[in-house]
Each structure stands twice: as structure tokens, then as C-alpha cells.
Rosetta silent file (secondary structure, phi, psi, omega in degrees, C-alpha in Angstrom):
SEQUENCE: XXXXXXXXXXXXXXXXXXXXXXXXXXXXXXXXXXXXXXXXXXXXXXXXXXXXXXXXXXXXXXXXXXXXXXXXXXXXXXXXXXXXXXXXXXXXXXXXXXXXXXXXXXXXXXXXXXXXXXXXXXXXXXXXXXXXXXXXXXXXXXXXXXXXXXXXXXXXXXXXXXXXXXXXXXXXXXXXXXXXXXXXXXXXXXXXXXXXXXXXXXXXXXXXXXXXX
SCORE:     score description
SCORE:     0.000 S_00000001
   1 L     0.000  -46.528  177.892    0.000    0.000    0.000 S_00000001
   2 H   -64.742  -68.493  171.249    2.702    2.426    0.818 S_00000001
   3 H    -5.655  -98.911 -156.489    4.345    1.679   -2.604 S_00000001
   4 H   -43.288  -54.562 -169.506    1.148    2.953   -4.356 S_00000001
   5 H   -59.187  -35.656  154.943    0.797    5.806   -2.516 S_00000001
   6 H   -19.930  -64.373 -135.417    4.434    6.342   -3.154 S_00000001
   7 H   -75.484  -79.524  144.409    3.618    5.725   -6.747 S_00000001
   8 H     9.740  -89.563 -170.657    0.548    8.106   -6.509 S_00000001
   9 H   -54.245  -35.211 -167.145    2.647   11.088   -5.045 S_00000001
  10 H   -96.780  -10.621  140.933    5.195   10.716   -7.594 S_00000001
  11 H   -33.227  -55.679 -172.846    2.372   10.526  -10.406 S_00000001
  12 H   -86.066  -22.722  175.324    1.137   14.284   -9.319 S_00000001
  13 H   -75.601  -11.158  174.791    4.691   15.653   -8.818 S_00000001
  14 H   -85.032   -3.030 -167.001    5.572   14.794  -12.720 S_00000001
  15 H   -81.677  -35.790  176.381    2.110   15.919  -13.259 S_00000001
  16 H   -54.428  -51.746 -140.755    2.788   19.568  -11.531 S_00000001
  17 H   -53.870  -65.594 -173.012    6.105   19.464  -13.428 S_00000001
  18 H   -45.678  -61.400  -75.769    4.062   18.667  -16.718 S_00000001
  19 H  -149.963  -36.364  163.416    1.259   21.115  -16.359 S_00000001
  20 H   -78.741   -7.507  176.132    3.703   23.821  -15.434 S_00000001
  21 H  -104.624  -10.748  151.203    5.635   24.004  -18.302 S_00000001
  22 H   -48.627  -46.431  156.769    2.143   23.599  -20.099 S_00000001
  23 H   -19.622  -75.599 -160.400    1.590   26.896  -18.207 S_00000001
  24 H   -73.232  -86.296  166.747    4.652   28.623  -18.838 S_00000001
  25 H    -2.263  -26.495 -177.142    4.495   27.686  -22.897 S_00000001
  26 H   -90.308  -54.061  165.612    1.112   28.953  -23.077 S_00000001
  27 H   -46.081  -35.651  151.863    1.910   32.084  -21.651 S_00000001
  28 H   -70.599  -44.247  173.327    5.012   32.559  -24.065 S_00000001
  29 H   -68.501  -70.839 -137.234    2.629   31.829  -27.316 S_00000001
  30 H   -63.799  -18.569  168.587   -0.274   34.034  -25.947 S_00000001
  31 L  -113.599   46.103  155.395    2.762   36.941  -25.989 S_00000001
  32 L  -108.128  135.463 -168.960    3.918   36.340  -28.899 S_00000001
  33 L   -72.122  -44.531  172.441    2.999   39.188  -31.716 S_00000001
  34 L  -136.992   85.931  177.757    3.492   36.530  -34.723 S_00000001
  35 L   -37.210  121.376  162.775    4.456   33.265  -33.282 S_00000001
  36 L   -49.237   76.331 -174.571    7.209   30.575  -34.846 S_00000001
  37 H   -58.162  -72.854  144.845    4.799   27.585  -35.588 S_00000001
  38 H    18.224  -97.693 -143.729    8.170   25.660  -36.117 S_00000001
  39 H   -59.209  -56.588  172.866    9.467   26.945  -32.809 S_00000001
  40 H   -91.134   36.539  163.500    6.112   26.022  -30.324 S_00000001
  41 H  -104.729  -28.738  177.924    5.253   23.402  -32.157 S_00000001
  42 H   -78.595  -46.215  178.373    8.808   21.368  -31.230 S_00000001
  43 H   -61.648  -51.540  173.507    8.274   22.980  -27.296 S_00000001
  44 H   -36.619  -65.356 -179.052    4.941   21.324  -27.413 S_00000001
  45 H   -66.860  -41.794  166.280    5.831   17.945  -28.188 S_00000001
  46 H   -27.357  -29.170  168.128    8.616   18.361  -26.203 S_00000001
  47 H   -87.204  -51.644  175.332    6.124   18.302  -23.550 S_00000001
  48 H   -88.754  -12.196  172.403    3.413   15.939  -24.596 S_00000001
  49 L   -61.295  -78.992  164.845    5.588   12.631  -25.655 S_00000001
  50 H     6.036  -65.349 -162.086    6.810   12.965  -21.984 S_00000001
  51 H   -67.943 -103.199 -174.277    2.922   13.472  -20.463 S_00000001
  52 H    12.183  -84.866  176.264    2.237   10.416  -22.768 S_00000001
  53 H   -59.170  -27.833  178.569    4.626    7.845  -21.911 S_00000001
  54 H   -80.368  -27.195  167.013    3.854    9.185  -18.164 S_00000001
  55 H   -43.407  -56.754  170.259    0.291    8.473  -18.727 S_00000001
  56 H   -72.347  -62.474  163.991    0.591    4.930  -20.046 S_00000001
  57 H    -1.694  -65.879  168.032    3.003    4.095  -17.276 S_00000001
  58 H   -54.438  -22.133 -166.104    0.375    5.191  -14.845 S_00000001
  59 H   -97.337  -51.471 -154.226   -2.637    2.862  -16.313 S_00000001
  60 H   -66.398  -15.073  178.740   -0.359   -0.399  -16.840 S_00000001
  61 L   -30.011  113.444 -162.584    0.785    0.312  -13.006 S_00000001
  62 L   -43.341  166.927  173.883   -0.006   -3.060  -10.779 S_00000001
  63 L    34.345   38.088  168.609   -2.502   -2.622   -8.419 S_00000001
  64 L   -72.905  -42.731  148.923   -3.854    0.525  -10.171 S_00000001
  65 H   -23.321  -58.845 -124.508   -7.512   -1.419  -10.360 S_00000001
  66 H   -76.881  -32.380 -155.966   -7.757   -0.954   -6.965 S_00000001
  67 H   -78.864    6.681 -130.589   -8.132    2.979   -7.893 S_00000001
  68 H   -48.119  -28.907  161.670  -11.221    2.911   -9.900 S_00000001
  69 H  -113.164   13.371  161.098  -11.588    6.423  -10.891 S_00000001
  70 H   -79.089  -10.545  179.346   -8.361    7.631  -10.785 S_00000001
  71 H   -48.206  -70.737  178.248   -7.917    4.771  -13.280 S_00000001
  72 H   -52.292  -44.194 -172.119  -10.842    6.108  -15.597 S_00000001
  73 H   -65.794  -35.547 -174.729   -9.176    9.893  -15.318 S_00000001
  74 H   -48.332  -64.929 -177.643   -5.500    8.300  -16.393 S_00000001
  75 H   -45.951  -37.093  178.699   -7.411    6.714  -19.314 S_00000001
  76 H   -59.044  -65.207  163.634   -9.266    9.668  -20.194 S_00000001
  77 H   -42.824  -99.795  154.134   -6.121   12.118  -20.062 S_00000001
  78 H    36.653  -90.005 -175.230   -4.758    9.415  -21.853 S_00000001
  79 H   -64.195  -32.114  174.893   -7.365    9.319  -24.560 S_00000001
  80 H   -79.931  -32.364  168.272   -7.201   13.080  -25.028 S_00000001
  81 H   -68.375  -26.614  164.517   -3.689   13.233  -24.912 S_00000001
  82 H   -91.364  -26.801  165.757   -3.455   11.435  -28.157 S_00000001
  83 H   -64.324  -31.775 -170.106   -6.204   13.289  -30.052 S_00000001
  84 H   -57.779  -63.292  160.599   -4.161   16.192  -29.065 S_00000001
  85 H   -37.917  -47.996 -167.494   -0.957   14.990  -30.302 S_00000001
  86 H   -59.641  -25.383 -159.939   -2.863   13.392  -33.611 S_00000001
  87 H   -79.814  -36.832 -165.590   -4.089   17.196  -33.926 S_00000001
  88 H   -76.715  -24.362  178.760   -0.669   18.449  -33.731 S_00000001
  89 H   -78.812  -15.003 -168.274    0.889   16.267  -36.262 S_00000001
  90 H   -82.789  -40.754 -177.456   -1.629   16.938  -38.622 S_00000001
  91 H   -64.228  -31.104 -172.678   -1.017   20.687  -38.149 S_00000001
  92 H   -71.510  -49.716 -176.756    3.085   19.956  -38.900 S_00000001
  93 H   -79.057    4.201  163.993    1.932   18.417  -41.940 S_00000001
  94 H   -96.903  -16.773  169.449    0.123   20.965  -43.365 S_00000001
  95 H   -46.334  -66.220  177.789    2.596   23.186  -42.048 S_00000001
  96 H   -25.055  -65.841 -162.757    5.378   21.334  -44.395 S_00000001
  97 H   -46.233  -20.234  178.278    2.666   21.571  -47.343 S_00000001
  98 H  -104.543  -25.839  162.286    2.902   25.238  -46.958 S_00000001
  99 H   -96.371   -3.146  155.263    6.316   25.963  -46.654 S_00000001
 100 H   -34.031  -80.329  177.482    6.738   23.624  -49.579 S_00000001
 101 H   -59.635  -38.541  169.653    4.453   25.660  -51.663 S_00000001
 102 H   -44.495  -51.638  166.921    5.758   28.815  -50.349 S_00000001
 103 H   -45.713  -65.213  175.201    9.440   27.515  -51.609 S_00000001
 104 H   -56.472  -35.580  174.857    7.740   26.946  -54.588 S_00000001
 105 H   -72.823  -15.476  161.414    5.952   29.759  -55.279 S_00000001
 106 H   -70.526  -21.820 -176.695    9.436   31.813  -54.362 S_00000001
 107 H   -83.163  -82.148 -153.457   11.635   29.981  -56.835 S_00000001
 108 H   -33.973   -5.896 -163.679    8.731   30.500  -59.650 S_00000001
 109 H  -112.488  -79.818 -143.385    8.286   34.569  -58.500 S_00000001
 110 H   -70.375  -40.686  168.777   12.221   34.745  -58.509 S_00000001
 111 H   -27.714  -59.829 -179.644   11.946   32.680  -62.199 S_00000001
 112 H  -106.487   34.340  154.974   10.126   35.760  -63.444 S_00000001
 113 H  -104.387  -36.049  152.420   11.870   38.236  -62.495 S_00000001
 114 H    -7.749  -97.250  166.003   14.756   36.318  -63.935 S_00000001
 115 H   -14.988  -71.524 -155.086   12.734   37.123  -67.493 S_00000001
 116 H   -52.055  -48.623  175.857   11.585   40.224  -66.933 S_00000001
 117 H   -56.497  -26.702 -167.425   15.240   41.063  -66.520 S_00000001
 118 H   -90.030  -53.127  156.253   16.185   39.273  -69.373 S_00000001
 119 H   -32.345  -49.464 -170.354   13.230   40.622  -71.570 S_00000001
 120 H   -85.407  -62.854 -176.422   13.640   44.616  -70.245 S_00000001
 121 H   -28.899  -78.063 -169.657   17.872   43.575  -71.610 S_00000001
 122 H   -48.941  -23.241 -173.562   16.401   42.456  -74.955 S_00000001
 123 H   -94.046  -51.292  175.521   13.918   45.408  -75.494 S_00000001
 124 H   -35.051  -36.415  138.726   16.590   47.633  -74.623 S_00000001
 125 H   -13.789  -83.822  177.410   18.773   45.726  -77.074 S_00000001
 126 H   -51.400  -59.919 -143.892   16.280   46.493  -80.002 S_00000001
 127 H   -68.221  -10.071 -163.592   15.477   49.788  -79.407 S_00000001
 128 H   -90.287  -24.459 -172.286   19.320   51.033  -79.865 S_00000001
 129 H   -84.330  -11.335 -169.225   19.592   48.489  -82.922 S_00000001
 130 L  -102.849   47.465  163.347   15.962   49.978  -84.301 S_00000001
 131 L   -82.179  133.115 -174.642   17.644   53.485  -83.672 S_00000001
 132 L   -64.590  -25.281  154.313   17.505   55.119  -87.094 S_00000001
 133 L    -5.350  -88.782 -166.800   20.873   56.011  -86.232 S_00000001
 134 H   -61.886  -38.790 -141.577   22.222   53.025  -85.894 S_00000001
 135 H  -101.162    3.120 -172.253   19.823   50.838  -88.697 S_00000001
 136 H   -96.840  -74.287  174.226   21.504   53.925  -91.482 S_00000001
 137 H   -39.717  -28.746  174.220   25.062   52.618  -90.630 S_00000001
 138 L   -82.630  -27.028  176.944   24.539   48.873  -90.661 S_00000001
 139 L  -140.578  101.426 -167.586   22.772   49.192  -93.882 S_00000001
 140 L   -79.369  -37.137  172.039   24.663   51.876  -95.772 S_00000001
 141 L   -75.957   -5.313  177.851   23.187   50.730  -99.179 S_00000001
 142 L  -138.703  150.403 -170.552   19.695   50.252  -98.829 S_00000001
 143 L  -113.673  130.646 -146.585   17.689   52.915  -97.508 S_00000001
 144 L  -139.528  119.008  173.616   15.870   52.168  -94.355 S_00000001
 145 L  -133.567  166.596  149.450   13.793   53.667  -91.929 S_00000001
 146 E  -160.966  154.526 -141.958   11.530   53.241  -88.899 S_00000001
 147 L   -98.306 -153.965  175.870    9.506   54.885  -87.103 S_00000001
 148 L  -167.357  100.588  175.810    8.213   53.791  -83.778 S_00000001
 149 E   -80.039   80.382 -176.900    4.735   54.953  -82.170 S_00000001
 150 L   -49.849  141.718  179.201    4.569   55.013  -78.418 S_00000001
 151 L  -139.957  166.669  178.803    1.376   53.876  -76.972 S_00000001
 152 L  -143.768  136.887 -153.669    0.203   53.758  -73.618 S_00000001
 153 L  -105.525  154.207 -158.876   -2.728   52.465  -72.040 S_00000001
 154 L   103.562  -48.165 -160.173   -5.171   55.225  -70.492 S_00000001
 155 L   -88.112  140.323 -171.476   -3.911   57.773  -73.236 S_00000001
 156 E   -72.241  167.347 -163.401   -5.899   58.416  -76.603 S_00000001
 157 L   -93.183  142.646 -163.881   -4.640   56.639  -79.463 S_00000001
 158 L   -85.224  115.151 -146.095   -2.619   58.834  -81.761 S_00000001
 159 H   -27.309  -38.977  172.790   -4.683   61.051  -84.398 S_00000001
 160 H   -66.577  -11.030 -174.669   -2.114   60.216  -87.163 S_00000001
 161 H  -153.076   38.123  161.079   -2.355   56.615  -87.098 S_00000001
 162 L   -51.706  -51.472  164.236   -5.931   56.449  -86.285 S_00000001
 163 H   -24.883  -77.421  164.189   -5.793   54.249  -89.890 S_00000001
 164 H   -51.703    9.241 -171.569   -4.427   51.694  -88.722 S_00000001
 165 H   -92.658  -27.971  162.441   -6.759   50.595  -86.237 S_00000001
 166 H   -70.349  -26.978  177.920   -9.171   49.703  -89.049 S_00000001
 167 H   -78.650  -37.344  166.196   -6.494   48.301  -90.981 S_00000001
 168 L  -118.126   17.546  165.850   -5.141   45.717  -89.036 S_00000001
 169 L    57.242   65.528  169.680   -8.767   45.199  -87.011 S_00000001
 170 L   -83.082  159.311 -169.442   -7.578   45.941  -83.769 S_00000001
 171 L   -81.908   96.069  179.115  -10.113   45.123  -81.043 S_00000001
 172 L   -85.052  128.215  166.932  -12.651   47.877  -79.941 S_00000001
 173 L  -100.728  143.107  168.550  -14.895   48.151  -76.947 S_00000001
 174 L   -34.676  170.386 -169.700  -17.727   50.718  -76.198 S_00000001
 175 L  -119.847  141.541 -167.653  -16.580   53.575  -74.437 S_00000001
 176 L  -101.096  166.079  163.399  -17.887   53.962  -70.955 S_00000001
 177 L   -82.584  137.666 -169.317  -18.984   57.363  -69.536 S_00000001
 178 L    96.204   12.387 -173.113  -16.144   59.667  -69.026 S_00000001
 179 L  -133.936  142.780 -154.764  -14.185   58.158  -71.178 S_00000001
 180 L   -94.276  150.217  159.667  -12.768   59.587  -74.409 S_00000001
 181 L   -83.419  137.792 -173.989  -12.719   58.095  -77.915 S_00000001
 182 L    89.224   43.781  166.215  -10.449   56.055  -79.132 S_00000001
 183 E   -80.317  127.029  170.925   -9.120   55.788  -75.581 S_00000001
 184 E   -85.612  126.569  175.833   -6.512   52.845  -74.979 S_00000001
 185 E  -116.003   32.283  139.308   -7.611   50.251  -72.630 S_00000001
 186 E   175.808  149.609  166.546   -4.850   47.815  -72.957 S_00000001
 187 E  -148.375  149.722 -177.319   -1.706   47.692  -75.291 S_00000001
 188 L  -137.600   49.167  173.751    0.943   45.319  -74.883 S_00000001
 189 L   147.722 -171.822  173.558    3.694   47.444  -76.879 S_00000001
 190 L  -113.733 -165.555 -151.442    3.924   50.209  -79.312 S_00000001
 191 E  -106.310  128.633  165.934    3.387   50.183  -82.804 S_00000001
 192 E   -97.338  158.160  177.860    6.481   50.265  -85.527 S_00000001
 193 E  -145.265  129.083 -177.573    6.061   51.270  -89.171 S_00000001
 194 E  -120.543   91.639  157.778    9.239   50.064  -91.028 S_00000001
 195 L   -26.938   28.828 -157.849   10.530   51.404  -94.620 S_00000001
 196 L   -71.168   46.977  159.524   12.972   49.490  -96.986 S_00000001
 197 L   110.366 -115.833  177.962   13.348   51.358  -99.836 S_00000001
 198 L  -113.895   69.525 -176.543    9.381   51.358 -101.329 S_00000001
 199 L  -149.400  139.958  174.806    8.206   48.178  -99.049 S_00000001
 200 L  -140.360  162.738 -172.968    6.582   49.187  -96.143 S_00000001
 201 L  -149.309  152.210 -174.259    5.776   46.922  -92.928 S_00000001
 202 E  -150.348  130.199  174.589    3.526   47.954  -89.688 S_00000001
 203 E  -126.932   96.485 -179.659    3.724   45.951  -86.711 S_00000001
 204 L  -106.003  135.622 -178.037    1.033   46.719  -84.626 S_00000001
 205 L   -51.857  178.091  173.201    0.809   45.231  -80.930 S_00000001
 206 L   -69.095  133.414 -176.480   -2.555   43.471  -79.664 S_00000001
 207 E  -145.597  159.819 -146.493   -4.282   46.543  -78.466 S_00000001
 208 E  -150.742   84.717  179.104   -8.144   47.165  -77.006 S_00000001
 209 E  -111.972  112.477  159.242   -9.598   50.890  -77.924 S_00000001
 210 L   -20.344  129.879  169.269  -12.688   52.549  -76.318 S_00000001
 211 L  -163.163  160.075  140.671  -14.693   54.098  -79.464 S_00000001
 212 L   -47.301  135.709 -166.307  -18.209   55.217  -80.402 S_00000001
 213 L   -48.622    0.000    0.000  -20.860   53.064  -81.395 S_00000001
């Protein structure tokens, strides 16, 4: 009999121990401003494998029958102690799944900047070789020019090359109120018109203009 009680007493002093550092851990998340899921989720377990294995200990304990309801509360604690746990691993593994995707979606976001960088090179590229400048010296013998029409989206489309919008069937939508015609609502470059001697060539981007019915 003393044994058990022994047993007993040394049951509730790992139990204070556990339940105080349940305590103090709770009390460290609730003041944290954006908590390290990581960080308390490894202090947690750190805590409940421990209550766990003290828990089972406590039920297979000989002459623990004898107890009948501290028996059912081991078992309960117990039983709760493992949904708890089941809950937390479930939470780590969606945690991975998210810094997974997170990884991923950071290489693919650094991937296109990669481009963009490469892309912004290359238009820069062009415009100094489609400088007229430049396109009269590389081709001293054939006479060559071209002209280049900035467009912009928001900004009316420009009066002089109104022609072309009809010409290549660029796409128009009604014009909303407040909004002027032949306003551009999307362009995805500007427009070149290229010379070669009496050959002419017009490369106009995909573009979307506001207009009257």
C-alpha cells in the first residue's frame, strides 16, 4: 500500500512538473505578436511525448484497479492526450505543405523576375539596334527607316495613325462614360512602321480601344 501511494505522489509531482511548463508555454505563445509555428510546435511535443509515456506508465501500473476512478481519469487524459498529439501532427503536416508551396511559389516569383530582366535587356537591345541612327550605318546601301509609335494604355490613341486601327482590325470596346474616344484600354507594346526602300511593314501590338458606337 505504501508503494502505491508512493507511486501516486510521484504521479502528481511529474504531473505539476508537466502542467507547469504547459503553463509557462502557453503564456510565451499568448505573448507572442506573430508566433514561430516551427518553434512552439517542437516545445509542445517536447512536452506531450513525456505526459504520454507518463500516462501509459500510470494505467499499466499493478494494483492501479484498486483505484477505480483515478484509473478512468488516467485513461481519459490518456485518450485526449493522443487526439491532441494526432491534432498536432496533422497541423506539422500541413505546415510542411505550406512551406513547400511557399518555396515553390518563391523559386517560380524569382523565375520571373529572372525574365523580366532578361526581356527589359532584350527590349533595350532592339530599341538602340531599331535606332535610325544606328539601322543607317549597318545598312549603308539600302535605304531604311523606322519609325516607332509610343502607346500607352489610359492615353488616346494617336490622331495620325488612327488608320491603322481599321487596318489591321484591332479590337474595340464601347466607351464607358467619361471616357474619351479612341481611348486605350490595354496595349501590350507600341506600334512600328518600317521602310525598306518602297516596301513598307507595320507591326502593330494586340491593343483594345474605347470608341463610339
Amino acid at each position: 500500500m505504501n508503494n502505491m501511494v508512493a507511486r501516486i505522489n510521484k504521479l502528481h509531482d511529474d504531473n505539476s512538473k508537466i502542467l507547469k511548463a504547459i503553463t509557462s508555454i502557453t503564456s510565451e505563445l499568448s505573448e507572442a505578436g506573430e508566433p514561430d509555428f516551427d518553434y512552439f510546435g517542437t516545445k509542445i511535443q517536447e512536452i506531450l511525448q513525456p505526459a504520454m509515456s507518463l500516462l501509459k506508465n500510470a494505467v499499466a501500473t499493478e494494483g492501479i484497479d484498486c483505484f477505480p476512478e483515478l484509473l478512468a481519469s488516467l485513461r481519459h487524459g490518456e485518450l485526449q492526450l493522443a487526439l491532441l498529439i494526432a491534432r498536432i501532427d496533422l497541423l506539422n503536416q500541413r505546415q510542411e505543405h505550406h512551406n513547400e508551396v511557399l518555396e515553390h511559389l518563391s523559386t517560380i516569383v524569382n523565375m520571373l523576375d529572372n525574365y523580366l530582366d532578361l526581356l527589359s535587356n532584350i527590349r533595350g537591345d532592339l530599341e538602340r539596334i531599331l535606332a535610325p541612327r544606328n539601322i543607317s550605318r549597318a545598312w549603308k546601301e539600302v535605304n531604311i527607316r523606322v519609325d516607332r509609335v509610343p502607346l500607352q494604355k489610359g492615353q488616346v490613341f494617336p490622331q495620325d495613325y488612327l488608320y491603322l486601327l481599321d487596318k489591321h482590325l484591332v479590337e474595340t470596346h464601347l466607351y464607358q462614360n467619361g471616357q474619351e474616344d479612341n481611348l486605350i484600354l490595354h496595349e501590350e507594346g507600341d506600334i512600328f512602321i518600317i521602310r525598306v526602300d518602297e516596301l513598307l511593314e507595320e507591326e502593330v501590338p494586340y491593343l483594345v480601344i474605347a470608341q463610339k458606337g
